[in-house]
N, C-alpha and C positions, 0 to 999 in steps of 0.2 A: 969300308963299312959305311952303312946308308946313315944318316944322322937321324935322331926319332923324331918322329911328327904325331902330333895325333888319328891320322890315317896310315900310317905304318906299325905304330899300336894294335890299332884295329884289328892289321890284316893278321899281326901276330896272335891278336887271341883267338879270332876266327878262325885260321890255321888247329890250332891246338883245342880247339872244339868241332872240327871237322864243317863248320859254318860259312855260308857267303860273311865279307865283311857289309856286305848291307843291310844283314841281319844284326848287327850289334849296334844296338846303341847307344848315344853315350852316358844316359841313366837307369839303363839296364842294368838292376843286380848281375855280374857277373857267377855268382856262385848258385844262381837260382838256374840258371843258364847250362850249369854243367860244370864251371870251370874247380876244380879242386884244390886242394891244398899244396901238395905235388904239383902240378901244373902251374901253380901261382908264383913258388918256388921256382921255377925253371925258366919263366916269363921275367920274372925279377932280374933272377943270374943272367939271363941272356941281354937286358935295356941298361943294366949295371956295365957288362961289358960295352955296351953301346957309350957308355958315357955319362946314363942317368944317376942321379941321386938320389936313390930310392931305397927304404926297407921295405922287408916282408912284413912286418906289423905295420907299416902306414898303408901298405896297399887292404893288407885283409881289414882294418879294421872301418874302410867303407869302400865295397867290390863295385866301384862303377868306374868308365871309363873316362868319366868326365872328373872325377875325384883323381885316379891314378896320373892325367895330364898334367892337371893344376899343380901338382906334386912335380913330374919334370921340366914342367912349363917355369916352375919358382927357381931350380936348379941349372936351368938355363941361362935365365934373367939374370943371375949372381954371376955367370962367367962371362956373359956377354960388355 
């Protein structure tokens, strides 16, 4: 399993928005974008498996990509 990065992120949401990841940025509303509730969910379970520390209520309640990192980026830094 790939460990997450903030450009494996990316490529994950891009992925599940049918989008280049060059098209995402990382203070692009993600939900203006396309990305849904279901799909947020399934992005979640899937970086959760990865190893992330992450909820569904801290990602929805600010959908940017730079907001979702600083949240794995913290959960890193605690195991490192």
């Amino acid at each position: 399993m790939t460990a997450l990065s903030l450009e494996s992120m990316r490529a994950d949401i891009a992925r599940m928005l049918h989008e280049s990841p060059s098209d995402i940025l990382d203070d692009d509303n993600l939900m203006d974008l396309g990305l849904d509730s279901m799909r947020l969910m399934k992005l979640a379970a899937q970086w959760r498996e990865a190893g992330a520390e992450l909820e569904f209520a801290d990602l929805a309640a600010d959908a940017t990509l730079a907001h979702w990192w600083a949240i794995v980026a913290r959960g890193l830094a605690r195991e490192a």
